[in-house]
C-alpha positions in Angstrom: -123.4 109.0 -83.2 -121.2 107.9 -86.0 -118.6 105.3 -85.1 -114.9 107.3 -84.5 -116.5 109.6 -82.4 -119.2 111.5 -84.3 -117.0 112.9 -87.4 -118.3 112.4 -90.4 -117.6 108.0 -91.9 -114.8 108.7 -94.8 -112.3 110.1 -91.7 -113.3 106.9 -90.0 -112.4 104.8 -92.7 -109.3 106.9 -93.1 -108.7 106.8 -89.2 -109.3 102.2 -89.9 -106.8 102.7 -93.0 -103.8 104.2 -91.1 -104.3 102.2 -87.8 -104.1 99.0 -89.9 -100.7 100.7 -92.1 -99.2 101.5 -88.3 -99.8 97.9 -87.4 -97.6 96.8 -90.4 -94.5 99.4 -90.4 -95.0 100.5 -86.5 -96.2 104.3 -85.7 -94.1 106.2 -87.6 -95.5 109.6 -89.3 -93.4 109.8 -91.7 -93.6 106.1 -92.9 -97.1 106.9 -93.3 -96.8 110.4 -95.3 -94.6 107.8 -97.8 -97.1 105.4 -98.2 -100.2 107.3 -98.9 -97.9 109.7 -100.7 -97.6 106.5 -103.0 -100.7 105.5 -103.0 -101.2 109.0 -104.4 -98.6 109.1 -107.0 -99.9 105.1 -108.2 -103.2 106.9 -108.9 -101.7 109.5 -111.2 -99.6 106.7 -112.6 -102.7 104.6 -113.2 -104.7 107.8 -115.1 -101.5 108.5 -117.0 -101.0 104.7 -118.2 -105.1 104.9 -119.3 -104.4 108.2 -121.3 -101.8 106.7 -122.9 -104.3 103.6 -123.6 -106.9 106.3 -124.9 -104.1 108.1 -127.2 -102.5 104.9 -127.9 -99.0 107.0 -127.3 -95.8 107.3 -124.7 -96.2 110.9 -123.8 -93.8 110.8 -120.8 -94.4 114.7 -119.9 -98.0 114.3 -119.6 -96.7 112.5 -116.5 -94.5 114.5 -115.5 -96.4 117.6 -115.7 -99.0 115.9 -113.7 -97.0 114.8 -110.8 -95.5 118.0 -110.5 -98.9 120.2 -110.8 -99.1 122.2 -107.8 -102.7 120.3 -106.4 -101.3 116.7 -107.1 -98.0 117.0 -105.4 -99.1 119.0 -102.5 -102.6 117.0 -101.9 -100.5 113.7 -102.7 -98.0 114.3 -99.9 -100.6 114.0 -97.1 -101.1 111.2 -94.5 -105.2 112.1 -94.9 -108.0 111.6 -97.6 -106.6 113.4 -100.5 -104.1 110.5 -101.8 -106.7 108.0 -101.1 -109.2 109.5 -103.5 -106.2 110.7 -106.1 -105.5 106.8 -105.8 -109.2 105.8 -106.3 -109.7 108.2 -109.0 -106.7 106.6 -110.8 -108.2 103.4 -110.5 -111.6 104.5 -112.1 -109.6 106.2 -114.9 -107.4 104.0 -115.4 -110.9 101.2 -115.6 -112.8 103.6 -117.5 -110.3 104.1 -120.2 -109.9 101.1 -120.5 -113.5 100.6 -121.1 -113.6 102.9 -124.2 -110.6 101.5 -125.8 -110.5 98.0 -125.6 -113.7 96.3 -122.7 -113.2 94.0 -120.3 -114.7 92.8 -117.2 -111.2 93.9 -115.2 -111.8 97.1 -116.6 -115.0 97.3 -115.4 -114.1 96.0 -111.6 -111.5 98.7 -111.5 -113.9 101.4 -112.5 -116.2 99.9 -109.9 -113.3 99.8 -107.6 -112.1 103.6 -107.9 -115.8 104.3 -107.3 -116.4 101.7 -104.2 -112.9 103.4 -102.8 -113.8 107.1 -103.7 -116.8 107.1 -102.2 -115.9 105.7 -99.2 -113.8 108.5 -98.2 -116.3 111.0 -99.6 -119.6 109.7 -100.7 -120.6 112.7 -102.6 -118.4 111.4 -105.1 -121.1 108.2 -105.9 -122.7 110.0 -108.4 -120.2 112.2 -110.0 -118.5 109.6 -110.8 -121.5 107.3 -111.8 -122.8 109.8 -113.7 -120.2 110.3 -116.4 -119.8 106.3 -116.8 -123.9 106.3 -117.8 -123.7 109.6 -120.0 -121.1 107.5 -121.9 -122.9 104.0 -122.0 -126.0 106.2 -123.4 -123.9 107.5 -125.9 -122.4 104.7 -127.3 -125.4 102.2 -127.4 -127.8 101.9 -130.1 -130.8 101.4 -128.9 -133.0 104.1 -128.2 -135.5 102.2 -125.6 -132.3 102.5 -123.5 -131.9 106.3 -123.9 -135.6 106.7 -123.4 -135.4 105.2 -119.4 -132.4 106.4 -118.6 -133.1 109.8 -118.9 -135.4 110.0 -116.2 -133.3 107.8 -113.8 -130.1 110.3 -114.8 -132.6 113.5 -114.1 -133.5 111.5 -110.4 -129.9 111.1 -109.5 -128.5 115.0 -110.3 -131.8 115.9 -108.5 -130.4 113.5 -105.6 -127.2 114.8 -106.2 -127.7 118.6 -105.4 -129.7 117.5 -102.7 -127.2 115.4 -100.7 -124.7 118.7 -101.4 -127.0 120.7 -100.4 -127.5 119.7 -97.0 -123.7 118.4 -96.4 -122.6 121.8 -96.8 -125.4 123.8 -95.6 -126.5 125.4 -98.7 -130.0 126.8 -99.2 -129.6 129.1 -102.0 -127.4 130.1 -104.9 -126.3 133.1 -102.6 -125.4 130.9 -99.9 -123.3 129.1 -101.9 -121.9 132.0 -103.6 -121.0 133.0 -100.1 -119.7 129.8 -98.8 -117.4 129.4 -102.1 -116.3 132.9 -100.8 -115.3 131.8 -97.5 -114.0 128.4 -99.1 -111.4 130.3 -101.3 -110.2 133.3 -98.4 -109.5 130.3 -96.1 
């Protein structure tokens, strides 16, 4: 039995997150919507500010557009997991960015960070967001030895990828997840 009462660790750490928020502006729902809601919009902020890094412009609608998209204001405006990752995922774009235009170690630890938080809530998101970071690393270095090993260590990991999906959701076949995509999207 998992700590929280057997649900699965990510709502634990979620359940640790807004006890500790409660202790600081008292137990207030709404308080709480407005501070993860933030958290949320900080993420978008941060993945905005690293495109503009990328693109090496002010694009002010890019930011708007995605604040108001349909998935990042409703998932954004939760007191739950969704603006934790959205946050996390900002940090790890805003890092990664960074790392392709101009590296630095604090790129690097906030890359590391968005990963550390991300996959804390959800840990299936490990290696999907490992996994683009070494694809990129590969194709930038020049040294072929390096290409050589990683390849079998990237193979390993999607392997242990579809794996750990496989079993979280309980899917045994590409008609079983056919099926539970099916009862995914009429729910």
């Amino acid at each position: 039995p998992m700590a929280g009462g057997g649900g699965n660790l990510g709502t634990w750490h979620i359940r640790i997150l807004a006890w500790l928020l409660f202790k600081v502006i008292g137990p207030s729902y709404h308080g709480g919507k407005i501070v993860f809601s933030f958290l949320g919009f900080i993420g978008i902020y941060l993945t905005y500010r690293g495109t503009v890094r990328l693109i090496r412009q002010e694009m002010p609608i890019l930011l708007i557009l995605t604040s108001l998209s349909p998935t990042c204001l409703f998932w954004s405006a939760t007191l739950g997991k969704d603006p934790i990752i959205l946050f996390a995922i900002g940090l790890y774009s805003y890092g990664c960015l960074g790392i392709f235009t101009d590296f630095k170690k604090r790129h690097l630890v906030l890359a590391a960070s968005g990963i550390l938080l991300a996959s804390l809530v959800r840990n299936y998101f490990l290696p999907v967001l490992i996994l683009p970071l070494v694809f990129a690393y590969i194709s930038r270095t020049r040294r072929p030895i390096v290409r050589l090993l990683a390849l079998p260590l990237i193979l390993l990991g999607l392997q242990q990828s579809v794996a750990i999906f496989s079993r979280r959701m309980k899917v045994d076949s590409f008609d079983s997840f056919v099926s539970y995509q099916s009862k995914v999207a009429s729910n």
